[in-house]
N, C-alpha and C positions, 0 to 999 in steps of 0.2 A: 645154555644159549648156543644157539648154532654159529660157530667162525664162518669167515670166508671159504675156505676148503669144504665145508662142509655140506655148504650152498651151492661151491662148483660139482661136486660131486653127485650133489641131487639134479643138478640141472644138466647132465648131461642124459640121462635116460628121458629126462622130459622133453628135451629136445630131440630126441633120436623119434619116441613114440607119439610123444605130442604135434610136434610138427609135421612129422609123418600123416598121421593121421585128421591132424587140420588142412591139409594141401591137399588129400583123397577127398575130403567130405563138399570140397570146394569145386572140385572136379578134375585136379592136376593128376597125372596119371602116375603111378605109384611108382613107374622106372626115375621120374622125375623129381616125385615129393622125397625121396629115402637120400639122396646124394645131396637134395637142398638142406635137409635136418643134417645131413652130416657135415656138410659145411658150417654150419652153425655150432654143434655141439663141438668141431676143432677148433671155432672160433672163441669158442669158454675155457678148450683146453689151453689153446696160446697164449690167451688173456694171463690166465693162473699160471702159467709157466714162466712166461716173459715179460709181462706188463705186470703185474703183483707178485714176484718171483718169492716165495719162501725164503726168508732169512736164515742162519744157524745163530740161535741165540746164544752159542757159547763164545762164541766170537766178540775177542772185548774191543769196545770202542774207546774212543781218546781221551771222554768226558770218565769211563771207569776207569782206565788204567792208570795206575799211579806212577807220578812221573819222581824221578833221584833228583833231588837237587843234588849241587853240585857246591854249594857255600861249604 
């Protein structure tokens, strides 16, 4: 099953070619369709970067770490 990264990852070439080439076929001229997709496709990359940031799963939380009593 495909993760999230794995979706962003495919969706950036689709954005770069697909919307590219959807904004040519509509009639937007090509110096304008390439810099629209690319805004797009940095806006998938920002998304994954800073909006759904990758965790390090080694990293223990407070609910794992076992706490010393002290009795």
């Amino acid at each position: 099953m495909a993760g999230y990264y794995d979706i962003v990852l495919g969706l950036i070439p689709v954005a770069l070619l697909g919307i590219t080439a959807a904004l040519t076929v509509v009639g937007i001229p090509l110096t304008t369709a390439v810099p629209v997709s690319a805004l797009v496709a940095i806006g998938v990359i920002g998304h994954a970067m800073f909006v759904n940031a990758p965790i390090d799963s080694s990293e223990e939380t407070p609910a794992t770490h076992p706490t010393i009593n002290s009795d």
